[in-house]
N, C-alpha and C positions, 0 to 999 in steps of 0.2 A: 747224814745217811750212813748205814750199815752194809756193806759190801762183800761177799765174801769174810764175813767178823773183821775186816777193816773198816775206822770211820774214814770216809773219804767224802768229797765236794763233787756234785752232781751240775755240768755248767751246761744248759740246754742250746744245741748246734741251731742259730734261727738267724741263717744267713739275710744280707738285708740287699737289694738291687741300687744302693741310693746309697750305702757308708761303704769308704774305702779306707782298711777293708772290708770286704762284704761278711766278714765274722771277727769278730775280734776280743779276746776277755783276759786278765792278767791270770797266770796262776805262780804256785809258788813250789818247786821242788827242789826237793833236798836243802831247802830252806834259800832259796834263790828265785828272785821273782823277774818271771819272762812275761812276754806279752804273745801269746799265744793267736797266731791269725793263719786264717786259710781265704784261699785265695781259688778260683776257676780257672784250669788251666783247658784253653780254647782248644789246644793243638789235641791233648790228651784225652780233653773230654772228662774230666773227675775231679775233687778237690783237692786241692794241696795243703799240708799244715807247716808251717813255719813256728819256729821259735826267736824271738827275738829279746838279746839282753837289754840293760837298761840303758848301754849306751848306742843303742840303735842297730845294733851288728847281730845281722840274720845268724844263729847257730847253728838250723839245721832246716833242712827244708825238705819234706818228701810228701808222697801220694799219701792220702787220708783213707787210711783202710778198715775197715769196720771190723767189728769183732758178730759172730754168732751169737746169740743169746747163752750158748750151751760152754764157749768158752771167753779167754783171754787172748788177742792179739796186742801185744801193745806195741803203743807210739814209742820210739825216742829213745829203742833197745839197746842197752848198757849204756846209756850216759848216765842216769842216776844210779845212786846208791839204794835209796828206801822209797824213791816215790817213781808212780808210777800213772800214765796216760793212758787210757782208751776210750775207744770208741764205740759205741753202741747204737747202729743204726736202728733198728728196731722200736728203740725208745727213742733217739733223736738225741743223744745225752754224750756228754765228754764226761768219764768217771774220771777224777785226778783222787790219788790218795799214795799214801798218808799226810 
């Protein structure tokens, strides 16, 4: 898919009450492949997204905040170089690219 004329990977958010965790999909940025999960935070009330490296060590974890259809909020701000995470409630969609 075409994104803003970046091709980027469309990963659709379809949380599940029965896998833990309740979302979970590998992605690969800045050419480094995490396991990308979020998680229901009770206290909070909202989702949380985690990054997690290959040897099982949470790298970052925070609220899972949506972007506007009309802009960019991203996930994961200045840890990559060229790739980049969001969120798109609207569509239900994680856009990861490049």
């Amino acid at each position: 898919m075409v994104y803003g004329g970046i091709v980027v990977t469309t990963i659709a958010f379809q949380p599940s009450a029965s896998a833990s965790p309740p979302f979970q999909s590998q992605v690969t940025l800045d050419g480094v492949s995490y396991s990308m999960q979020t998680m229901w935070n009770i206290y909070a009330q909202r989702w949380y997204v985690s990054l997690v490296d290959q040897s099982g060590n949470v790298v970052i974890n925070q609220p899972l905040i949506g972007s506007p259809s009309s802009s960019n909020i991203y996930l994961f701000p200045n840890m990559f170089t060229t790739s980049t995470v969001v969120y798109v409630p609207s569509t239900g969609n994680f856009i990861v690219g490049p």
